[in-house]
C-alpha positions, -999 to +999 in steps of 0.1 A: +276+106+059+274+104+094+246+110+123+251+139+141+220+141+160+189+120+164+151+118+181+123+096+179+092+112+194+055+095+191+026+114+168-007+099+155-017+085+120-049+094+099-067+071+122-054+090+148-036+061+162+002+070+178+034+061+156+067+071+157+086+096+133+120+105+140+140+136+126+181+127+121+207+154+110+243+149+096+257+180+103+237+212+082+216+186+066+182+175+085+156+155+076+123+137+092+109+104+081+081+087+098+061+051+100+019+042+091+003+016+103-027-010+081-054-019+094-063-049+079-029-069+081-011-094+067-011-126+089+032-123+078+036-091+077+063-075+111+051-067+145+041-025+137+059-018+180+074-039+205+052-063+223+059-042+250+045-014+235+055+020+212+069+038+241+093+013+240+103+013+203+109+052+210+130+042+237+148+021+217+154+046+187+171+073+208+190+049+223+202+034+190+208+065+176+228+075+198+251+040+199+250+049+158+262+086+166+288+077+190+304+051+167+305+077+137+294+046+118+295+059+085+263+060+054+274+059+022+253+034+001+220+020-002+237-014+009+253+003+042+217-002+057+227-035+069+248-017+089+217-005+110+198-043+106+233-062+120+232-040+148+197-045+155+196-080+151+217-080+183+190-071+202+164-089+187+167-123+173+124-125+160+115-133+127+087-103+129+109-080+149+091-082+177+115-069+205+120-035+188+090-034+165+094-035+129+082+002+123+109+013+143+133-001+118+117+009+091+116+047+103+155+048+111+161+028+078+144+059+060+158+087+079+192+073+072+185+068+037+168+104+028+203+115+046+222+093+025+208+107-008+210+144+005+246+141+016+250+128-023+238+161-029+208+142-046+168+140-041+158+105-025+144+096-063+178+105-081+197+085-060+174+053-058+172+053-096+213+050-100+211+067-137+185+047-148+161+064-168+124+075-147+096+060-145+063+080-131+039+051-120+001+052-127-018+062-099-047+037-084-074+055-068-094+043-043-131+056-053-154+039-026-145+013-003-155-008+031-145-039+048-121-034+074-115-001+068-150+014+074-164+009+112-199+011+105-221-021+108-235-021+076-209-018+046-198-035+015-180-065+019-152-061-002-125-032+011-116-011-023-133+001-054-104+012-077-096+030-108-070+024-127-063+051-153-048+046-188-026+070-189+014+075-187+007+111-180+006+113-137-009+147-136-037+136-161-038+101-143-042+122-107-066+143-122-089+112-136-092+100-099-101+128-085-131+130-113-143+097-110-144+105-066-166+136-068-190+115-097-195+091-072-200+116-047-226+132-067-242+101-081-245+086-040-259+118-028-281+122-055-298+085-060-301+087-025-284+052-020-282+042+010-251+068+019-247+081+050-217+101+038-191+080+060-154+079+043-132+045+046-097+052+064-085+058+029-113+087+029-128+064-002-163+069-003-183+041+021-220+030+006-238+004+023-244-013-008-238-050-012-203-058-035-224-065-067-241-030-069-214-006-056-192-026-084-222-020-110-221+018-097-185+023-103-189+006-142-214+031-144-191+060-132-159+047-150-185+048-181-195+082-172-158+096-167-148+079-200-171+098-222-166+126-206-124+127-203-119+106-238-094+084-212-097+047-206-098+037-175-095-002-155-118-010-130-106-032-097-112-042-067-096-051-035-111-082-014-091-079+014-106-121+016-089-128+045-106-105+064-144-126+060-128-158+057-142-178+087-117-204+082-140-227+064-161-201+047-162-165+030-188-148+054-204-119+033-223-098+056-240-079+028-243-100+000-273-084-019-301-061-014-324-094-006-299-116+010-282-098+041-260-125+050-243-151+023-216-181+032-200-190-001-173-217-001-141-213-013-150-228-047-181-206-049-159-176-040-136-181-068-164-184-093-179-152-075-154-132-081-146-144-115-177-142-127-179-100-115-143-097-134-161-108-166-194-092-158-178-056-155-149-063-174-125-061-142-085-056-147-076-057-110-085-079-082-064-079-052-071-104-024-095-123-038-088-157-016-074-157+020-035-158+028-028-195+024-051-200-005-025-201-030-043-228-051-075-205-048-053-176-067-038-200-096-077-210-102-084-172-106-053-166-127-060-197-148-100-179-152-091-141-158-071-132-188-059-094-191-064-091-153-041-084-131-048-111-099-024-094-074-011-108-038-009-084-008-021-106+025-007-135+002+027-121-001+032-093+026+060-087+007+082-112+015+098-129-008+097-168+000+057-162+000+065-147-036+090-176-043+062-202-041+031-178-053+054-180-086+060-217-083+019-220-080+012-194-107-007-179-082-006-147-090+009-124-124+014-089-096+021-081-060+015-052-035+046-037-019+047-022+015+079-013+028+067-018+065+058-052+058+087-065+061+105-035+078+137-038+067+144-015+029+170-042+012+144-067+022+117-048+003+139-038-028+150-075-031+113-083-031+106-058-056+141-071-076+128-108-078+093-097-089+108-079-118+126-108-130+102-128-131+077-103-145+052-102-117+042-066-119+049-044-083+025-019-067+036+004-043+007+007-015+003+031+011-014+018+046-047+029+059-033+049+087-010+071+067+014+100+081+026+137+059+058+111+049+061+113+012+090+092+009+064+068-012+065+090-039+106+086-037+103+046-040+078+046-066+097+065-088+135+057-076+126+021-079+108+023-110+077+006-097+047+010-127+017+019-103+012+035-073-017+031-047-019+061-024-054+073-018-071+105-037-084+127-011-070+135+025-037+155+041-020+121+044-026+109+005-023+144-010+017+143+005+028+113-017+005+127-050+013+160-048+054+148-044+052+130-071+034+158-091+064+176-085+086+148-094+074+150-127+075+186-134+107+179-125+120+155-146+101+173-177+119+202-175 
């Protein structure tokens, strides 16, 4: 396969912030592939643009496809990617890939890629999977949420309230999530608490309760959805730790109903959040430390059995952080997002060395999203167990609805 034509134009995110997507042909075949953007990042994760700004990292991508186009340089493999990262690196040397921006990378990487599997005459999936047999992951819905994601002054602490249904049955799985959002809904709008009905960048529900209640709200609800559905479902919850961490404290601005404002140090934190996984009987908690707290994560582990204690600001899936998170037991599963890191063989030799060391990977979506479902390709060409995209919304509905059609697919 070989570029015949490419442009890189700018559009805006679910947070309405401008990103670049780029549409790349070879010949009759065309495709378009474009980059999010988190909010609340990883103090390792890549530089999103150029420090000179996205208008630059456009720049860039037209100019390097062209130089791609002109040389015929030809696509055949998932491995022939480095083709496009040794050319790159020419022009910039950074560790975060700040001269060209990483997203910029990462959105040729995928249009290339999506080409690659077409001109195999293959969906994206198929081809990542390289006969191996499928594997639909579990969908993690986001229910209610605040932190960093929600702009409003008063807001829980912690950034996600997720649920995490038992089922290997996606559709099912999807349609749990979606149950469990509009109880919430209802139960918020009708207790009257304290909801003003603002949505997180996830579009996850965003009470300004303190962490203890909205968590005692969603046991409730997961209670609630159980009886009703006759489905298990795990409860979790995402930190995000770094993001009150005053560097010698955890700053919780909403502690409780009678304390507004709470420092807890990092010894108290960990017993904090330990004592809510046993409380409500947690199986996920993501973040629960800041990023260099990888002694703060082993004490968790040690503390939490049948929990998942997962590294995403931690890890920002690179793999030396994962190298000494393992050598720590820091952690037993890891968040992967491909625009991390930028580069695709850097994120599928993340995901590799998790596997064989049995830390379990979870595909994440960012909180400023685009229509890309190429997500729902990854998860299920890379065989990755659960994915988190979001329940409601344009941007999260792409990657759920993809990969409802996935499994249709591979059922009949």
């Amino acid at each position: 396969m070989q570029l015949t034509n490419f442009v890189a134009r700018k559009i805006y995110n679910s947070r309405k912030e401008a990103t670049i997507e780029v549409i790349a042909e070879s010949h009759d075949k065309k495709v378009m592939a474009s980059a999010p953007s988190g909010k609340s990042k990883g103090k390792y994760e890549v530089q999103d643009f150029s420090v000179r700004g996205i208008d630059f990292s456009i720049s860039f991508l037209n100019v390097f496809g062209k130089r791609l186009i002109n040389e015929k340089i030809s696509f055949e493999t998932f491995a022939d990617l480095e083709k496009i990262e040794a050319i790159a690196r020419k022009y910039d040397q950074t560790k975060n890939w700040a001269f060209i921006g990483g997203n910029a990378l990462y959105v040729i990487e995928t249009a290339v890629l999506k080409l690659i599997a077409m001109s195999h005459e293959q969906e994206l999936w198929q081809f990542l999977l390289e006969g191996k047999h499928p594997l639909m992951p579990v969908p993690i819905g986001n229910v209610m949420g605040g932190g960093a994601h929600v702009s409003a002054s008063k807001k829980v602490d912690w950034q996600e309230f997720l649920f995490i249904p038992r089922t290997t049955n996606f559709f099912e799985a999807k349609f749990v999530n979606e149950v469990a959002y509009k109880e919430a809904k209802k139960v918020l709008e009708d207790k009257d608490l304290e909801w003003n009905g603002k949505l997180s960048d996830e579009n996850a529900l965003a009470p300004t309760l303190d962490c203890e209640t909205t968590l005692a709200l969603a046991d409730s609800i997961r209670n609630t959805i159980q009886d009703k559905l006759g489905i298990s479902i795990g409860l979790g919850i995402d930190c995000a730790a770094t993001t009150f961490w005053t560097g010698v404290k955890y700053r919780y601005h909403n502690f409780s109903s009678t304390i507004k404002q709470k420092d807890l140090l990092p010894e108290q934190n960990s017993a904090f959040i330990v004592d809510m996984a046993r409380k409500y009987n947690l199986s996920y908690v993501e973040d629960p430390m800041h990023c260099e707290d990888f002694s703060g994560y082993a004490n968790i582990l040690r503390r939490l059995k049948n929990c998942f204690v997962v590294g995403d600001d931690l890890i920002c899936t690179r793999q030396e952080r994962l190298e000494k998170a393992i050598r720590e037991k820091a952690i037993n599963a890891i968040i992967i997002k491909p625009n991390q890191v930028a580069s695709l063989l850097e994120t599928k030799k993340t995901i590799d060395f998790a596997k064989k060391h049995e830390i379990v990977t979870i595909l994440s979506h960012r909180s400023g999203e685009t229509l890309d479902n190429v997500l729902a390709h990854f998860a299920v060409g890379w065989r990755i167990p659960f994915i988190k995209c979001g329940i409601v919304g344009s941007e999260r509905l792409a990657k759920l609805n993809e990969l409802l059609r996935i499994e249709r697919q591979i059922k009949e």
